[in-house]
C-alpha positions as CSV (number, residue, x, y, z in Angstrom):
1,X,-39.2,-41.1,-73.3
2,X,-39.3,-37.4,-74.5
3,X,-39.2,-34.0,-73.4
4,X,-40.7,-31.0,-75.9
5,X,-38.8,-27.6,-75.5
6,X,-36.8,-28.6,-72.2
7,X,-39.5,-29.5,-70.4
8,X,-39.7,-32.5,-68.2
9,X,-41.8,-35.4,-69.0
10,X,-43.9,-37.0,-66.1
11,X,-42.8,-40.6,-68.3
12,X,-39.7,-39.8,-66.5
13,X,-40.6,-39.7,-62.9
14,X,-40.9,-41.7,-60.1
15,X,-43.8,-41.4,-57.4
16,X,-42.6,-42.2,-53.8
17,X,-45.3,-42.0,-51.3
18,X,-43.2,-41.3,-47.6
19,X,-45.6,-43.6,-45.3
20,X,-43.0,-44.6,-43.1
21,X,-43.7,-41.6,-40.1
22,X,-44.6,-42.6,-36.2
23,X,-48.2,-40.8,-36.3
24,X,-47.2,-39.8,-32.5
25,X,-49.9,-37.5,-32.2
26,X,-52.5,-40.1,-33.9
27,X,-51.1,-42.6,-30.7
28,X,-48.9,-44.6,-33.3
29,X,-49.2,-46.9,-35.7
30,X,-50.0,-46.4,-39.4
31,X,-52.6,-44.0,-39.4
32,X,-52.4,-43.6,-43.4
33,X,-53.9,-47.5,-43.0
34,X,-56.3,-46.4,-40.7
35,X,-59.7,-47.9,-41.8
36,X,-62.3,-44.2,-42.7
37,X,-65.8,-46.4,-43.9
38,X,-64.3,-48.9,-46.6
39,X,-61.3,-46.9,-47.8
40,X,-57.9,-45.6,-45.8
41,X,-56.0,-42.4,-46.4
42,X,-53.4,-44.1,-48.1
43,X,-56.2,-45.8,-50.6
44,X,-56.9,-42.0,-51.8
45,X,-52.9,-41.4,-52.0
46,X,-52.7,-44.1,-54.3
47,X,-55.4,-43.7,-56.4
48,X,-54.9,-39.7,-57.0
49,X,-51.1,-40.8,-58.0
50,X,-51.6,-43.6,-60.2
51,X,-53.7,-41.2,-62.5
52,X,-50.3,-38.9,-62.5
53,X,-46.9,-41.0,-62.5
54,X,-46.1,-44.3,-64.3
55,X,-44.8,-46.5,-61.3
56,X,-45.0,-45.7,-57.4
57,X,-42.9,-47.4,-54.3
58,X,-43.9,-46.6,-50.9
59,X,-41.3,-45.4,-48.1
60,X,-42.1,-47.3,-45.1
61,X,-40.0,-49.0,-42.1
62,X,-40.7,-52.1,-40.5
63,X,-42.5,-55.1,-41.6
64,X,-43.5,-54.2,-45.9
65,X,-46.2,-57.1,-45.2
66,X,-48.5,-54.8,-43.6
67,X,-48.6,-53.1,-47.2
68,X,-48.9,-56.0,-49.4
69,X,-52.4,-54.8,-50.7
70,X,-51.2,-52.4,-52.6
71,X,-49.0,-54.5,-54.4
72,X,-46.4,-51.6,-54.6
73,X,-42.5,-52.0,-53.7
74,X,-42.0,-51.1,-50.3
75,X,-38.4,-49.4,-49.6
76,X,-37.7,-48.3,-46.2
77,X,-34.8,-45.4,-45.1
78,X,-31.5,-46.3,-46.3
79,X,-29.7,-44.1,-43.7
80,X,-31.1,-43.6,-39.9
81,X,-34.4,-45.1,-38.8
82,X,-37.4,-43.0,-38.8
83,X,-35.0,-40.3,-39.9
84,X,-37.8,-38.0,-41.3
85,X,-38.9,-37.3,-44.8
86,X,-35.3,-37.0,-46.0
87,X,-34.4,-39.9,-45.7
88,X,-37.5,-41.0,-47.4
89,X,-36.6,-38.7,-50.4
90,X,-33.5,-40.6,-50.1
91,X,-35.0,-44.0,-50.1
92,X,-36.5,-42.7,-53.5
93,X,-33.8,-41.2,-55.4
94,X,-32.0,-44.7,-54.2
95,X,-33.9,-47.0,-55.6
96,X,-34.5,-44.7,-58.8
97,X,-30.9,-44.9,-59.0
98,X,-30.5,-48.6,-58.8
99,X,-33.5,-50.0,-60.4
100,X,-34.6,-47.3,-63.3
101,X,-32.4,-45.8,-65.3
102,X,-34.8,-44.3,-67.3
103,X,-36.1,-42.3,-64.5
104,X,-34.3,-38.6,-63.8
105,X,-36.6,-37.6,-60.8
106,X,-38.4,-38.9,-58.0
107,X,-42.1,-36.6,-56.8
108,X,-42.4,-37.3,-52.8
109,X,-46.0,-36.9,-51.7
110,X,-47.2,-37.6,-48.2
111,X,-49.4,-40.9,-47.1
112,X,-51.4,-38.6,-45.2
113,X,-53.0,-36.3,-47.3
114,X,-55.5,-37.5,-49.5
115,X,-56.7,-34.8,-51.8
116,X,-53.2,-33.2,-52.9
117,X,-53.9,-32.1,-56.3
118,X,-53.8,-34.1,-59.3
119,X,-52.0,-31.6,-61.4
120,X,-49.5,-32.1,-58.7
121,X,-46.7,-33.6,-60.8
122,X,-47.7,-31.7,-64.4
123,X,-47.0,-28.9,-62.7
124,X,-44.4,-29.6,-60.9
125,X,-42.5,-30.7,-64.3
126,X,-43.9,-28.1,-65.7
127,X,-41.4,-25.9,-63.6
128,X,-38.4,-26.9,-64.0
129,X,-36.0,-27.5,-66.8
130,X,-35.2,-31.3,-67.6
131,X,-31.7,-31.2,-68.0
132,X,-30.7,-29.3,-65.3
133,X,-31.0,-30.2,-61.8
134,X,-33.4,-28.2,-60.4
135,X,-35.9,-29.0,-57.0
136,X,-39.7,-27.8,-57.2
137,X,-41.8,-27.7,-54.1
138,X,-45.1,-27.2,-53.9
139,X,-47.0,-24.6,-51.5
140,X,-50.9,-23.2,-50.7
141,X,-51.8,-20.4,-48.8
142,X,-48.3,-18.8,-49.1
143,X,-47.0,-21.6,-47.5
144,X,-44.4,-23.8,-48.6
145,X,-44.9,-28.1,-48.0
146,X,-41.7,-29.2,-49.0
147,X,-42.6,-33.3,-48.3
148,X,-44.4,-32.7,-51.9
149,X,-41.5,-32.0,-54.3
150,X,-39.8,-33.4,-57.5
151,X,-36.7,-34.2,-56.5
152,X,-33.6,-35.0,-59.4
153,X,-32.2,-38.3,-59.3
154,X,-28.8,-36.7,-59.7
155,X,-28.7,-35.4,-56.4
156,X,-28.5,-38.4,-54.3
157,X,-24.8,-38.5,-54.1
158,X,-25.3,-35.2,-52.3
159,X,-28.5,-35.9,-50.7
160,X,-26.6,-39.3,-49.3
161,X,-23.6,-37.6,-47.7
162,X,-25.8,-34.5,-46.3
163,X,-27.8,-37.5,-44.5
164,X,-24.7,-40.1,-43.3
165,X,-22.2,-37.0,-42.2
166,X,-25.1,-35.8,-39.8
167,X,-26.0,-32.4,-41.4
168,X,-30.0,-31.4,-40.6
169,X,-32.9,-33.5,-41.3
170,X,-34.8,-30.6,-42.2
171,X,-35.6,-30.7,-45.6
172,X,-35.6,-26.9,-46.7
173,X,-32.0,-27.0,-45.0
174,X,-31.2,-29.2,-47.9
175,X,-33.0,-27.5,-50.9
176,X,-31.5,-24.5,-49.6
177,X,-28.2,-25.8,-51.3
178,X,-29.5,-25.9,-54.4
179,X,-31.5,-24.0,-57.1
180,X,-35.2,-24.5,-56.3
181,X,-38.9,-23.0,-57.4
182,X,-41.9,-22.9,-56.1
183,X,-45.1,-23.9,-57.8
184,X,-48.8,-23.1,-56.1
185,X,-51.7,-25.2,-55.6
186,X,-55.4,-23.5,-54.7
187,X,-57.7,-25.8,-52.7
188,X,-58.9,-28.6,-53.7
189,X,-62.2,-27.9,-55.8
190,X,-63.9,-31.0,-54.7
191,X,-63.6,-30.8,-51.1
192,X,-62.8,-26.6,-50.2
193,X,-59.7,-27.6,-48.4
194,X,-56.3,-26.8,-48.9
195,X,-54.9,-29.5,-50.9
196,X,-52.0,-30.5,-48.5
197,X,-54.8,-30.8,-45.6
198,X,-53.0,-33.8,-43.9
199,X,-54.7,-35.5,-40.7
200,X,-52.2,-35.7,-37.9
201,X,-54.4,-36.1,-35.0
202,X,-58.2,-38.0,-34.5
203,X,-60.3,-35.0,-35.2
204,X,-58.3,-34.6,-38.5
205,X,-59.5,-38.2,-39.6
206,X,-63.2,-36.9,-39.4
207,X,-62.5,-33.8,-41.5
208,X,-61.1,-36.5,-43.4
209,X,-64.4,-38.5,-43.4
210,X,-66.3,-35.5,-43.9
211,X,-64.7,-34.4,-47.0
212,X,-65.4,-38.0,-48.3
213,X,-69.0,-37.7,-47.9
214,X,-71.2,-37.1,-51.2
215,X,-72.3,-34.1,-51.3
């Protein structure tokens, strides 16, 4: 595993696909499983990363079973429970840490939004030096959606105590301790939405559907 002129190499990072949120204003349950004519949200997540990372986990709690078709390891939060995307940036950079060496960053995307770019992690590497560590986060529409960053691995000490001494769960109050860049995204070519659409409530799900359609 190599990296030309400083650059990072996407051979060296880890997708981690935060699934694990309460969908309250879906009325519970998993809505990235949520059946849209033959395919679920989380079937497009999957699909858009393999084509961009080397190996992908999913950050879920509760019973992993409910996952088993993706055949993916399922890690839930190591700190809290439903502690917000954090701790699932956590859960990543832990089990990074503990199971791949090799790996020096960790990309967080969301379950719920299935056309985030696929240029997402290129570009994301593409920003940031690979020896140093440095956080990118991704925005559209002059607006920042921090869920979708590369995150260093050698930040989880930090990331860990920020987390278990009960500093915010808000994740821009953590990068804001650390050098950071932004990289933007236009909207998705295929679809016309912005790529970080994500469908939190029932009328979101048809957009969803919508997009899907041939057109």
């Amino acid at each position: 595993m190599k990296t030309e002129h400083g650059v990072l190499s996407a051979d060296r990072v880890l997708g981690c696909i935060l699934a694990g949120g309460q969908s309250r204003r879906m009325g519970g349950g998993d809505k990235s499983l949520m059946d849209l004519g033959g395919k679920t949200m989380l079937d497009m997540v999957v699909e858009r990363f393999k084509q961009q990372v080397p190996e992908i986990i999913l950050n879920a709690n509760g019973d992993p079973d409910r996952f088993s078709p993706f055949d993916l390891p399922v890690v839930a939060d190591p700190v809290g429970e439903f502690a917000g995307p954090l701790a699932g940036i956590l859960a990543g950079l832990t089990y990074a840490k503990q199971n791949r060496p090799g790996i020096t960053h960790v990309v967080s995307v969301a379950g719920d939004t299935p056309f985030f770019p696929f240029t997402l992690v290129n570009r994301l590497c593409s920003a940031v030096p690979a020896r140093e560590p440095v956080i990118a986060l991704a925005s559209s529409s002059d607006r920042l959606h921090p869920v979708f960053g590369l995150w260093p691995v050698a930040l989880y000490e930090d990331l860990h105590d920020w987390l278990t001494s009960g500093q915010s769960g808000k994740v821009l109050a953590f990068v804001d301790r650390h050098d950071s860049v932004e990289v933007s995204f236009s909207a998705d070519p295929a679809t016309g939405l912005d790529p970080f659409f994500n469908a939190n409530r029932p009328e979101d799900l048809a957009k969803v559907q919508e997009a899907m359609s041939p057109r």
